[in-house]
Backbone as ProteinMPNN parsed JSONL, in Angstrom:
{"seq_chain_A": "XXXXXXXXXXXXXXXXXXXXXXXXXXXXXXXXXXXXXXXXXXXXXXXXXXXXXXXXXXXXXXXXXXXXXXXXXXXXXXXXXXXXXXXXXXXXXXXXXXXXXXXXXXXXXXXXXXXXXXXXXXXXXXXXXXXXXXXXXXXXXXXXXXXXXXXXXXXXXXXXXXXXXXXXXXXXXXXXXXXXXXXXXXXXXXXXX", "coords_chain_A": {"N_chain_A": [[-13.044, 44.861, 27.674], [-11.575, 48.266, 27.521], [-12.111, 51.725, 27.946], [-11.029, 54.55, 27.184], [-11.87, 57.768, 28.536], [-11.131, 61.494, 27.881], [-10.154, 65.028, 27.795], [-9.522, 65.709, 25.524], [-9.73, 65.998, 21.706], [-11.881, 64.833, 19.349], [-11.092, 62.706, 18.197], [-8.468, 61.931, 18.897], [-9.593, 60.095, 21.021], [-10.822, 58.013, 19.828], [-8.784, 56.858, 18.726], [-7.386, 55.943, 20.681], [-8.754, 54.263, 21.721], [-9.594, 52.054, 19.914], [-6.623, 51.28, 19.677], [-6.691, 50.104, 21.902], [-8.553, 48.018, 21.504], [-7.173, 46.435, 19.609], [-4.935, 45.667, 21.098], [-5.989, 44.1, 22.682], [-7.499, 41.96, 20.948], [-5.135, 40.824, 19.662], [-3.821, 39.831, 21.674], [-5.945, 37.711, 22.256], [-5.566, 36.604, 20.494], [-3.132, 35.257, 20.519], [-3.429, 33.646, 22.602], [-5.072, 31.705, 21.574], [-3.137, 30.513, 19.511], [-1.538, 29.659, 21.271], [-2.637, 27.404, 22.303], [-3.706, 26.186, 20.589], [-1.178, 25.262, 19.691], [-0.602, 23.777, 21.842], [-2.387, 21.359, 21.592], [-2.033, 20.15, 19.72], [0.989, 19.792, 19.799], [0.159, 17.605, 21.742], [-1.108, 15.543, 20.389], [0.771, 15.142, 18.16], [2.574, 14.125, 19.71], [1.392, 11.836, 20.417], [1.089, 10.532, 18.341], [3.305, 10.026, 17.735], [4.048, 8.163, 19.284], [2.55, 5.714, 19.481], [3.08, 5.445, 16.474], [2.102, 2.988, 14.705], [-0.275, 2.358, 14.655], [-1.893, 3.808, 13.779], [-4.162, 5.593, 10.991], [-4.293, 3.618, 9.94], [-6.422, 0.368, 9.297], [-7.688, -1.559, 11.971], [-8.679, -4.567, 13.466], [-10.453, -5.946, 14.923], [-10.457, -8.042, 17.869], [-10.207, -11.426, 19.565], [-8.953, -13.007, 22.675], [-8.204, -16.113, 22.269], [-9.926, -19.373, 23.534], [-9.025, -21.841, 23.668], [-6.058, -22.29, 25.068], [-2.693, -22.754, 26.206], [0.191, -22.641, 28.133], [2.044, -23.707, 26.018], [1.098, -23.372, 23.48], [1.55, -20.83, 20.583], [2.318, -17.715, 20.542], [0.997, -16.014, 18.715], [-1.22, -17.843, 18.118], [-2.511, -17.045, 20.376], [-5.094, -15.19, 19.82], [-7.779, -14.418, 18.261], [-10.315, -13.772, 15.369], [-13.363, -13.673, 16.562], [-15.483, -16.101, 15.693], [-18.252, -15.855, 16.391], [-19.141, -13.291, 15.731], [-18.53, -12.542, 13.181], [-20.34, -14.814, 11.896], [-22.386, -15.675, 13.039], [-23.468, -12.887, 14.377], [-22.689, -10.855, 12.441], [-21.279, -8.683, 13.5], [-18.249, -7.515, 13.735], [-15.632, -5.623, 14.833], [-14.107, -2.879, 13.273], [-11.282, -0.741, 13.543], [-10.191, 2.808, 12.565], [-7.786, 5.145, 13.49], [-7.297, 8.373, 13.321], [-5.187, 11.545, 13.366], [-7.136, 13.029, 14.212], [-9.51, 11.773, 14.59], [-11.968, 8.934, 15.074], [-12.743, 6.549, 13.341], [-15.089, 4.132, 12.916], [-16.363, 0.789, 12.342], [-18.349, -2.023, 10.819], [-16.262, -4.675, 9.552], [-17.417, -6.26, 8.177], [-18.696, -4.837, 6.246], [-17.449, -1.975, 5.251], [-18.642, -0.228, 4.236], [-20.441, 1.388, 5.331], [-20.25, 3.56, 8.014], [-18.782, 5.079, 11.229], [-18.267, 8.22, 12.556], [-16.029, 9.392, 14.88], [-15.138, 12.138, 17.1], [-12.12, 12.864, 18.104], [-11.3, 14.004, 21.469], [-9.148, 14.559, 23.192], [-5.829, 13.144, 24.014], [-3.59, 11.005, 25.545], [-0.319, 9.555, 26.791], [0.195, 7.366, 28.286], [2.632, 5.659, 30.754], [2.776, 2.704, 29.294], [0.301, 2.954, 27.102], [-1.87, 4.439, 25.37], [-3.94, 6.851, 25.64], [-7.341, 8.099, 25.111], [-9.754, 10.107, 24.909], [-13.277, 11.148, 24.008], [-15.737, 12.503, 22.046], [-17.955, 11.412, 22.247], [-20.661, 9.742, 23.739], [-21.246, 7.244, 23.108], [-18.896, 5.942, 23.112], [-16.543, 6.94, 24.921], [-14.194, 7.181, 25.794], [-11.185, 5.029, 24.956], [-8.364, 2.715, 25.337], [-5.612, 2.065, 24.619], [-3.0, -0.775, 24.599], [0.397, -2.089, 23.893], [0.759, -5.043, 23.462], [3.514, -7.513, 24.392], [5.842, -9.246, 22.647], [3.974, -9.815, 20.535], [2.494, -8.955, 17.642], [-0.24, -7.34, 18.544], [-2.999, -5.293, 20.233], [-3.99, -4.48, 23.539], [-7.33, -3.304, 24.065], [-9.368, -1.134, 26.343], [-12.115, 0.139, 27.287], [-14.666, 2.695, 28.388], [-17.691, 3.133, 27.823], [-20.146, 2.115, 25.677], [-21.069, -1.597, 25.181], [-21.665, -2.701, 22.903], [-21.693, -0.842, 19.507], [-23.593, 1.577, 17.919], [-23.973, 1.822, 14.372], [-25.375, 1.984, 12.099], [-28.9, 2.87, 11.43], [-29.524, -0.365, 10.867], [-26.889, -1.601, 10.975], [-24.089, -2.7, 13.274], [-21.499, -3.045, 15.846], [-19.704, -4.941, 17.642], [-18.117, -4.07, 20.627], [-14.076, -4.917, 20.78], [-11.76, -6.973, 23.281], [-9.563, -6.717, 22.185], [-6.812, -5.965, 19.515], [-5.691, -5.754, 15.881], [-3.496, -5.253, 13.753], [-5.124, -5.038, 10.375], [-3.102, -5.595, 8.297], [-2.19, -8.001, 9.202], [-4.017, -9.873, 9.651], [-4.017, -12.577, 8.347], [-2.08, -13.783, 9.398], [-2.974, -14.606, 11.702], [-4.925, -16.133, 11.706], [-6.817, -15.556, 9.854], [-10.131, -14.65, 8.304], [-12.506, -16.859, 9.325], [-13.97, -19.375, 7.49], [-17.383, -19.61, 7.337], [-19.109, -21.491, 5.988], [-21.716, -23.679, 5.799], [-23.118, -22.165, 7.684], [-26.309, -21.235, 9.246], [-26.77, -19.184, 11.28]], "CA_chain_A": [[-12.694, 45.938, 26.788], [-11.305, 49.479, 28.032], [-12.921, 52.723, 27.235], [-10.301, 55.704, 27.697], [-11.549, 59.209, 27.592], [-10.372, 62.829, 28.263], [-11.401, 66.334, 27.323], [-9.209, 65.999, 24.252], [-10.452, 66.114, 20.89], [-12.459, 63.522, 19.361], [-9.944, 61.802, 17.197], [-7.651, 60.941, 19.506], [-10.218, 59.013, 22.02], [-10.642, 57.272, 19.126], [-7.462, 56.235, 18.323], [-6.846, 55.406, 21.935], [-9.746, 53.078, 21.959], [-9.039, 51.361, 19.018], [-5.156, 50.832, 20.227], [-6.433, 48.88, 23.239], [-8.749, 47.254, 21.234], [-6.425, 46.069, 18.79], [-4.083, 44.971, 21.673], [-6.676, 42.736, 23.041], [-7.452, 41.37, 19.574], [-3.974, 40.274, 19.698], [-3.696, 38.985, 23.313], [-6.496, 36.563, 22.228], [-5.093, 35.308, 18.951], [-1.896, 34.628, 21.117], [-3.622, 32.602, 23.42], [-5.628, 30.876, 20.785], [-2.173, 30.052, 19.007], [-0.671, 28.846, 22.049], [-3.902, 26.102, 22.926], [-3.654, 25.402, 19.346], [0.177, 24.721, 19.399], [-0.027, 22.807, 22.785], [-3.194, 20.191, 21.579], [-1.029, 20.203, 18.04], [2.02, 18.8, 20.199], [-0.228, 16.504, 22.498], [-1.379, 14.864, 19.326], [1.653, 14.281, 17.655], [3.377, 12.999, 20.601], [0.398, 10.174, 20.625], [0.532, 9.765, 17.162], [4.851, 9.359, 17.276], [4.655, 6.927, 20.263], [1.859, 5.096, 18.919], [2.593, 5.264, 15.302], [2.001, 1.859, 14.024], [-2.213, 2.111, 14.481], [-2.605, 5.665, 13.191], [-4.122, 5.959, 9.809], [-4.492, 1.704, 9.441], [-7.392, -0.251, 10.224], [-7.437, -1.793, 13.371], [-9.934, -5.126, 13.497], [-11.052, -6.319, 16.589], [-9.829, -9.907, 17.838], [-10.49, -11.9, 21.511], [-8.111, -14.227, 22.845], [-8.462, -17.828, 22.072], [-9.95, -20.091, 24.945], [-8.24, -22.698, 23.946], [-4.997, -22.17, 24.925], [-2.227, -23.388, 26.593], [1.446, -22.546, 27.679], [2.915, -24.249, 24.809], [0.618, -22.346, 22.087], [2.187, -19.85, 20.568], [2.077, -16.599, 20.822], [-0.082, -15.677, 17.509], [-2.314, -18.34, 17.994], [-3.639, -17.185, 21.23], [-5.969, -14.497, 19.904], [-8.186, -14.923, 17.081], [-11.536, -13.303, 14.981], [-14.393, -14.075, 17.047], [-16.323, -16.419, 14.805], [-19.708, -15.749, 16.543], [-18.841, -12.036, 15.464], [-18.242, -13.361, 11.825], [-20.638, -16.21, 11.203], [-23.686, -15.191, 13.957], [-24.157, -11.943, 14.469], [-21.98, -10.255, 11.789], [-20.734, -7.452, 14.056], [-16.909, -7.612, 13.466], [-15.34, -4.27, 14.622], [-12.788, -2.278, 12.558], [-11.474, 1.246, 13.439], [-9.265, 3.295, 11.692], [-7.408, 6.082, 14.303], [-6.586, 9.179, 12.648], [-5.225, 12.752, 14.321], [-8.322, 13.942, 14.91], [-10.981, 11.324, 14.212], [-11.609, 7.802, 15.332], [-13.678, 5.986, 12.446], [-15.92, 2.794, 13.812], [-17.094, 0.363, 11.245], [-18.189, -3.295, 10.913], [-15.59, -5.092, 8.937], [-17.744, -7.079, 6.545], [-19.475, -3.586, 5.737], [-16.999, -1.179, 5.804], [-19.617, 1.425, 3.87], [-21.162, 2.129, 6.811], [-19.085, 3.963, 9.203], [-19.1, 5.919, 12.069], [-16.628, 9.095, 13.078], [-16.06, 10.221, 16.702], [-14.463, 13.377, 17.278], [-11.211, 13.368, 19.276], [-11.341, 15.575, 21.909], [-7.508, 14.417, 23.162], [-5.085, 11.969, 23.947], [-2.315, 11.195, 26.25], [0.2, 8.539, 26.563], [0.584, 7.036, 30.116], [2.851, 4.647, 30.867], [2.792, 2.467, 27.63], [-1.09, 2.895, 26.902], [-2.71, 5.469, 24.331], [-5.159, 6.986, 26.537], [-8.42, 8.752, 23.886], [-10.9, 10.772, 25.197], [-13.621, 11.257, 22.188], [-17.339, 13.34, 22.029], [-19.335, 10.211, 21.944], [-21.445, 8.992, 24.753], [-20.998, 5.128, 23.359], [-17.35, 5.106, 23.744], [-16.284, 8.102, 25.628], [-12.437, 6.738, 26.033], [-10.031, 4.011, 24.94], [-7.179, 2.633, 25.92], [-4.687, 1.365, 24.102], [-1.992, -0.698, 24.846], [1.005, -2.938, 23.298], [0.756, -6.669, 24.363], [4.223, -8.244, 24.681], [6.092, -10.317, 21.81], [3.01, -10.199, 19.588], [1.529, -7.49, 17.108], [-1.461, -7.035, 19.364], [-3.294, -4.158, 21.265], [-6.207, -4.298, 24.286], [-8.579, -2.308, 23.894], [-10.095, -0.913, 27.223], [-13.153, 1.377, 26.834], [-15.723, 3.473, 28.74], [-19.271, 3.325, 26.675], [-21.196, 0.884, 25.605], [-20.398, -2.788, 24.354], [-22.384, -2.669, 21.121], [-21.792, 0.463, 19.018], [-24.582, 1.869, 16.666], [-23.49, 2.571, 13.333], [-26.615, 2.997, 11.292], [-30.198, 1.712, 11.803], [-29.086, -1.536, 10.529], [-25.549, -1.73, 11.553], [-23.796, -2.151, 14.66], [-20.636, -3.777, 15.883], [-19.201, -5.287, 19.443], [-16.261, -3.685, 20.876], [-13.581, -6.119, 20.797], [-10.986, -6.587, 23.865], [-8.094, -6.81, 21.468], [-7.025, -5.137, 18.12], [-4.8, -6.224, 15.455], [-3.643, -4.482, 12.366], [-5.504, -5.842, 8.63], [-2.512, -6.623, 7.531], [-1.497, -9.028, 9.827], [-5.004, -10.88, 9.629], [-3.925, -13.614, 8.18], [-0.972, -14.276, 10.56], [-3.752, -14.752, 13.028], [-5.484, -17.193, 11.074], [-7.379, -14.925, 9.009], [-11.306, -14.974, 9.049], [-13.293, -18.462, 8.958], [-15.143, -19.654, 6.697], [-19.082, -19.88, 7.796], [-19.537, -22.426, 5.425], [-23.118, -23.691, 5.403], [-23.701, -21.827, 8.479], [-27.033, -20.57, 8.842], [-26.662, -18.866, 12.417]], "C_chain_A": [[-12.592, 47.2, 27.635], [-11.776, 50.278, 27.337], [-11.677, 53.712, 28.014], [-10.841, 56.897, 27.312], [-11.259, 60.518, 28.236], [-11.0, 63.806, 27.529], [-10.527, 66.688, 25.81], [-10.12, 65.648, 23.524], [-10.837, 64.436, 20.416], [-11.501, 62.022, 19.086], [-8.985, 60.685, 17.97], [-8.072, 60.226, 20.477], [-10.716, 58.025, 21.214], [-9.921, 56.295, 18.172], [-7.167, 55.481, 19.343], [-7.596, 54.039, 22.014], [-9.616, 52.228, 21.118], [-7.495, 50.498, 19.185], [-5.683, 49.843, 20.89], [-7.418, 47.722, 22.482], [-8.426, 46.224, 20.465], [-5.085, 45.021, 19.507], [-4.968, 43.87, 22.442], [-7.018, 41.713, 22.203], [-6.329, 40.138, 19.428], [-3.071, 39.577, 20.578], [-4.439, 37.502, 23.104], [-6.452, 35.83, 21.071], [-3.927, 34.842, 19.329], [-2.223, 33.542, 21.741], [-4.013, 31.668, 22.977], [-4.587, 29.977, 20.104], [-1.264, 28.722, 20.191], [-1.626, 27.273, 22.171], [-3.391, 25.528, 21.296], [-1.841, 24.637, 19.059], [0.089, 23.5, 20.467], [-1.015, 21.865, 22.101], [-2.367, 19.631, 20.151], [0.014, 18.606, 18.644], [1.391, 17.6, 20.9], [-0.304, 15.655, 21.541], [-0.615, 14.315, 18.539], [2.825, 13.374, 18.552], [2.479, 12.04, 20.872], [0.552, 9.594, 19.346], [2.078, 9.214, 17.114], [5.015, 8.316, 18.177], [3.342, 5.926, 19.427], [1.717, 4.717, 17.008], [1.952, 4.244, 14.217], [0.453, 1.242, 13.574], [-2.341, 3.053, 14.251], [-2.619, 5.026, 11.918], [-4.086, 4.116, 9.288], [-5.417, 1.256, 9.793], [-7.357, -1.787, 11.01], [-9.1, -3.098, 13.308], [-10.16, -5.885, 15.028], [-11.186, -8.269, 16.703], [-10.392, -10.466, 19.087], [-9.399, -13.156, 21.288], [-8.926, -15.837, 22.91], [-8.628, -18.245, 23.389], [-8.986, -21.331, 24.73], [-6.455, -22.968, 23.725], [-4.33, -23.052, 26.231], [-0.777, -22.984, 27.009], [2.241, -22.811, 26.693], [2.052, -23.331, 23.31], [1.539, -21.165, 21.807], [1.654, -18.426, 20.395], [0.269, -15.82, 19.85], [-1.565, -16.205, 17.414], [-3.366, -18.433, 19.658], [-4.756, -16.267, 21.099], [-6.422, -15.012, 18.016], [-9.836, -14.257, 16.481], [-12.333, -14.07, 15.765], [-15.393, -14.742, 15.966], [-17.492, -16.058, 15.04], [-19.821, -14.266, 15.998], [-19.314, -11.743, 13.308], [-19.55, -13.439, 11.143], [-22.351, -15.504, 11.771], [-24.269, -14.249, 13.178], [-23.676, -10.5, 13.54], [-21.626, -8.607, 12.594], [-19.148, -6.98, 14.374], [-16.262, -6.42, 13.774], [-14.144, -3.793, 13.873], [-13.022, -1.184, 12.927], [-10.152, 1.638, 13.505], [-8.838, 4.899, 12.673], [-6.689, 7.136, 13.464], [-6.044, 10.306, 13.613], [-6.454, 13.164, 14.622], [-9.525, 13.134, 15.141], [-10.676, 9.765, 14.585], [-12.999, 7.281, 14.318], [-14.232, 4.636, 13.039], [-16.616, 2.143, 12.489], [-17.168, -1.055, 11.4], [-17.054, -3.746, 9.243], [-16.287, -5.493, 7.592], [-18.71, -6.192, 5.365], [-18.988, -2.921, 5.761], [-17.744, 0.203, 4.952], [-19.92, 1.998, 5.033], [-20.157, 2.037, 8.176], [-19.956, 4.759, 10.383], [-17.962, 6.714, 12.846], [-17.202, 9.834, 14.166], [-14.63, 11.306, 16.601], [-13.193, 12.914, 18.418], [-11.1, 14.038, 20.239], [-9.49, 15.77, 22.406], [-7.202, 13.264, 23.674], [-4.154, 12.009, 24.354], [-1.643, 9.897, 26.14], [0.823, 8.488, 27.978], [1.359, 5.515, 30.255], [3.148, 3.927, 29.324], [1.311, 2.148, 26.905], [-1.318, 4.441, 26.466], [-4.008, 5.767, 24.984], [-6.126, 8.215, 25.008], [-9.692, 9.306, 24.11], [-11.918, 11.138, 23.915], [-15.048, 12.145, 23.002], [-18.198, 12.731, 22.202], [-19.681, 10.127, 23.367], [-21.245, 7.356, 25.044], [-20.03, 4.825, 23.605], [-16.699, 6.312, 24.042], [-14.597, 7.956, 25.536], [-12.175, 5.35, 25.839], [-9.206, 4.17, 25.441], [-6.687, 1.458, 25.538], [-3.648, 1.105, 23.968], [-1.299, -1.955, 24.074], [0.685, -4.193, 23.661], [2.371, -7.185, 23.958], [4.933, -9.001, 23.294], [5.097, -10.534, 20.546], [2.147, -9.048, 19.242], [-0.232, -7.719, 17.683], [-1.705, -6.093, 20.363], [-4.768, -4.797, 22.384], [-6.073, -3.552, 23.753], [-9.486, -2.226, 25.456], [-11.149, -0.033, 26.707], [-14.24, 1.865, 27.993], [-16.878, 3.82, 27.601], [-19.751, 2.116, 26.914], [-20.061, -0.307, 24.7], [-20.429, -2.969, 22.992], [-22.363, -1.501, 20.852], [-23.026, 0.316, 17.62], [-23.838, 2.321, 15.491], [-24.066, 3.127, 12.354], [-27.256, 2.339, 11.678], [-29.836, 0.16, 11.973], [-28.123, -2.106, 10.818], [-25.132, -1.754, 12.829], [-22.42, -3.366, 14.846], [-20.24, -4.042, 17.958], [-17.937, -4.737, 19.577], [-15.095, -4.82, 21.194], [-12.44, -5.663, 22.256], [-9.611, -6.433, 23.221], [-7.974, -6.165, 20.148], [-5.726, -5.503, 17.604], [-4.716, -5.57, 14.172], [-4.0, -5.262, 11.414], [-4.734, -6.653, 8.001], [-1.828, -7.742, 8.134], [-2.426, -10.183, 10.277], [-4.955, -12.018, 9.624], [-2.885, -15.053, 9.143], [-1.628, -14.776, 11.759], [-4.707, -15.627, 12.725], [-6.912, -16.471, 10.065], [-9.346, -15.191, 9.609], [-12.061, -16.697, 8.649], [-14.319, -18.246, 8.375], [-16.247, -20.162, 7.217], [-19.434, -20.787, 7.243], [-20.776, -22.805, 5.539], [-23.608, -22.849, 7.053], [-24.879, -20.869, 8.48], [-27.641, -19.707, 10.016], [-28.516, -18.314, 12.571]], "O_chain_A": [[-13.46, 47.32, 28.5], [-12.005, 49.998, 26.161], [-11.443, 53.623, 29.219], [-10.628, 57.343, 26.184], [-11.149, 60.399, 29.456], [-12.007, 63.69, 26.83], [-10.777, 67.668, 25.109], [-11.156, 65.131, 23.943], [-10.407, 63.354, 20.814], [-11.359, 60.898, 19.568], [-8.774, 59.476, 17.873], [-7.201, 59.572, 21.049], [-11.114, 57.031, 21.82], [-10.226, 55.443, 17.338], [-6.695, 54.364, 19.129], [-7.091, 52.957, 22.315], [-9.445, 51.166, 21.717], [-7.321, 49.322, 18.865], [-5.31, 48.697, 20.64], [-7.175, 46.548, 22.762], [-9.095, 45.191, 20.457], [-4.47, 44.101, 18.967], [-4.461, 42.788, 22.738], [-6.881, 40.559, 22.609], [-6.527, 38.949, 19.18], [-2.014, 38.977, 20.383], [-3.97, 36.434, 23.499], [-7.044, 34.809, 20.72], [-3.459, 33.965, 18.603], [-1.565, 32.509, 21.613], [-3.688, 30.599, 23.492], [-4.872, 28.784, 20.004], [-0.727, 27.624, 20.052], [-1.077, 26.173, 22.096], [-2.755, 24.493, 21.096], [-1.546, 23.684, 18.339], [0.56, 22.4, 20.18], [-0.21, 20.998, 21.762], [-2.342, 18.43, 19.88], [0.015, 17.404, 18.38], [1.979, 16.53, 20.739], [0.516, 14.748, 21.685], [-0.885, 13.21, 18.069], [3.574, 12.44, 18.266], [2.862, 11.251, 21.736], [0.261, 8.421, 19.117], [2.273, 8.127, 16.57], [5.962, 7.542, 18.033], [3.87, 5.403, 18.446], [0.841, 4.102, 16.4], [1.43, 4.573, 13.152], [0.059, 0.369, 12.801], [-3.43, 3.395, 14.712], [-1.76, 4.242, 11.514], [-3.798, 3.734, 8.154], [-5.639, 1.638, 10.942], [-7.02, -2.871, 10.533], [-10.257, -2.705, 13.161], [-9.488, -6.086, 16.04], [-11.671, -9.202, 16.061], [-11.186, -9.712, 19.649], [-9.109, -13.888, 20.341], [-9.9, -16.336, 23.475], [-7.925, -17.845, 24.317], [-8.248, -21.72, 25.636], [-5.81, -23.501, 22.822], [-4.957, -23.76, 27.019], [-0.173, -22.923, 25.938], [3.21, -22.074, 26.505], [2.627, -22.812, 22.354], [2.193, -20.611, 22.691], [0.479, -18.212, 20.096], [-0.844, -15.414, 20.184], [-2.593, -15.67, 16.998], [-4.268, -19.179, 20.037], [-5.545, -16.289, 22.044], [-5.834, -15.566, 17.088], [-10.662, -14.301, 17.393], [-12.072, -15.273, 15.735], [-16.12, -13.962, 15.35], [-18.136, -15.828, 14.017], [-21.013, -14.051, 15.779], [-20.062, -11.049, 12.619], [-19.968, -12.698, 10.253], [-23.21, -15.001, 11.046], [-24.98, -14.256, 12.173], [-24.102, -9.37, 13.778], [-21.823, -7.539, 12.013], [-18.925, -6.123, 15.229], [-16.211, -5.804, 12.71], [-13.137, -4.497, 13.952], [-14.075, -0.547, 12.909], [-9.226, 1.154, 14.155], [-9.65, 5.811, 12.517], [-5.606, 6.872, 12.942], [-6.394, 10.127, 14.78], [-6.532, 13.83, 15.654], [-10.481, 13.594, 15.765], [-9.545, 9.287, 14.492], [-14.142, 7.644, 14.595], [-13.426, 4.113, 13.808], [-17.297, 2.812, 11.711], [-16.246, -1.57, 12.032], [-17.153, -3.19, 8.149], [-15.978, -5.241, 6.428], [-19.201, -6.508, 4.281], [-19.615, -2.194, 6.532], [-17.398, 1.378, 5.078], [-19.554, 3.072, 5.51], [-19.638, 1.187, 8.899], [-21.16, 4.99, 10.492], [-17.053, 6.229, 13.52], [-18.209, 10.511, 14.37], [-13.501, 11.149, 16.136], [-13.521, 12.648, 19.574], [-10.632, 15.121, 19.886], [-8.758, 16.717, 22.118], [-8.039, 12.377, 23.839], [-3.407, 12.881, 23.91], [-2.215, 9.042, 25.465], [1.607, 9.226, 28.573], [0.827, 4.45, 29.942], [3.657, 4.537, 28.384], [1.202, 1.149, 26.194], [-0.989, 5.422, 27.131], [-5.001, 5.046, 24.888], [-5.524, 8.906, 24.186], [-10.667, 8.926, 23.462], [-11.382, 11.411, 22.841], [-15.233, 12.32, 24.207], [-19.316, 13.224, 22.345], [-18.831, 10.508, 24.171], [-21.148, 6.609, 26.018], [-19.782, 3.77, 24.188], [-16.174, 6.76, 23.023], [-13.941, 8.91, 25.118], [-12.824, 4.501, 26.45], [-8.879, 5.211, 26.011], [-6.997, 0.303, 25.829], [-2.882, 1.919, 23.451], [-2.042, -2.822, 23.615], [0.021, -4.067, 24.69], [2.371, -7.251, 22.729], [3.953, -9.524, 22.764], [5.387, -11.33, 19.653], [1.402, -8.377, 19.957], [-1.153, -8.248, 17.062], [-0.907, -5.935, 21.287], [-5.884, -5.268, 22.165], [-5.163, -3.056, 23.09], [-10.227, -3.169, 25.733], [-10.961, 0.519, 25.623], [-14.656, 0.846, 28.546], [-16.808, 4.67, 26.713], [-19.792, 1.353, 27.88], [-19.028, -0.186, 24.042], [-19.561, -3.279, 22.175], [-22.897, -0.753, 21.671], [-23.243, -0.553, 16.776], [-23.044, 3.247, 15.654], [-23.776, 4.17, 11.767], [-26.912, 1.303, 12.247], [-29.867, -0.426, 13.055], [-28.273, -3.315, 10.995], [-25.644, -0.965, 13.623], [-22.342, -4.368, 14.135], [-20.501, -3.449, 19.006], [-16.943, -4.874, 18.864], [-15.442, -5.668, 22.016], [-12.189, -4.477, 22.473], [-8.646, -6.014, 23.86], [-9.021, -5.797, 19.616], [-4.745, -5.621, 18.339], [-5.733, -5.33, 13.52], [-3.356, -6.309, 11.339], [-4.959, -7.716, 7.422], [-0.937, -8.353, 7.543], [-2.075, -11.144, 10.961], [-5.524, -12.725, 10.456], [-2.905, -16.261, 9.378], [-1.015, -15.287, 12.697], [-5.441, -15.921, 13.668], [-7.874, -17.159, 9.722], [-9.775, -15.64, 10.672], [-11.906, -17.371, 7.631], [-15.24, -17.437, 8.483], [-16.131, -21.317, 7.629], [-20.34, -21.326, 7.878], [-21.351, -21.761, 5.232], [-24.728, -23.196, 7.427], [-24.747, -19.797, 7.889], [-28.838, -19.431, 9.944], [-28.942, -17.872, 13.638]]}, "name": "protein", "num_of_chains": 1, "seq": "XXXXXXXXXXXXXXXXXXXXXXXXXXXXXXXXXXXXXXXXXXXXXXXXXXXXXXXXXXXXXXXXXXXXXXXXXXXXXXXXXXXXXXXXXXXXXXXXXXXXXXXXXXXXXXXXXXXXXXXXXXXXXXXXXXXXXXXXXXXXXXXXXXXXXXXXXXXXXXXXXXXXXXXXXXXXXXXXXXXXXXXXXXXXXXXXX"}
């Protein structure tokens, strides 16, 4: 802040001072506008190249071991039954502009929202920096011929979601509605894990 003064009268060292403070005022709501316009555009250029997992939930898959060249495409990834049936920790998460929601599937009451901090798009991978400690960054990318994403991450394997809750990060991610295309989830049947 500037202080101007002179042996004029009061008034106008008070006008003067006010001017500059008024133009700094306005220097730093420019700059504020601009940060806010550029993280604005970063965000929707992740959300227009990526649009197809924004705002859907996203469940967490692993590729099938038993595969084979001749399998097809769909049926090489699949719900982790031990995920399921075991240890019920199934992950689902729902990517919004600003917020990445974390939840076990067969509970989706109990959530958990991580802050965005930003997000770039490298190559053909959704890079996601977030506030958390447990999963600091994703990375998410297309797979080939088949509605499927990895999932890379920095954090932890197991996320907390409440006392009681908690889910495994999955290496793969597949949109809800295409569950069933993937053989949907298995039935536990008398399983008493």
């Amino acid at each position: 802040m500037f202080f101007i003064f002179s042996c004029k009268d009061k008034k106008q060292n008070e006008v003067s001072v006010s001017t500059i403070e008024a133009k700094i005022d306005t220097i730093n709501e420019e700059e504020l506008k601009k940060t806010e316009i550029t993280v604005d555009t970063i965000r929707k250029f992740c959300t227009e190249d990526f649009y197809e997992i924004f705002n859907t939930n996203l469940i967490g898959v692993e590729a099938s071991q038993e595969t084979d060249e001749e399998t097809p495409d769909y049926k090489r990834y699949a719900v982790d039954y031990a995920d399921v049936c075991y240890s019920s920790e199934l992950m689902a998460i729902k990517i919004e502009k600003e917020v990445i929601t974390i939840f076990n599937y067969q509970y989706p009451e109990k959530l958990k929202k991580i802050q965005i901090m930003d997000c770039e798009v490298i190559n053909d991978s959704l890079k996601i920096r977030t506030d958390s400690k447990e999963i600091s960054e994703i990375i998410i990318s297309k797979i080939k011929n088949v509605p499927v994403f990895s999932l890379t991450h920095e954090g932890e394997y197991v996320i907390e979601i409440s006392k009681t809750e908690r889910v495994r990060v999955s290496n793969f991610l597949i949109k809800e509605e295409n569950l069933e295309y993937f053989g949907g989830i298995r039935d536990c049947g008398d399983f008493e894990g």
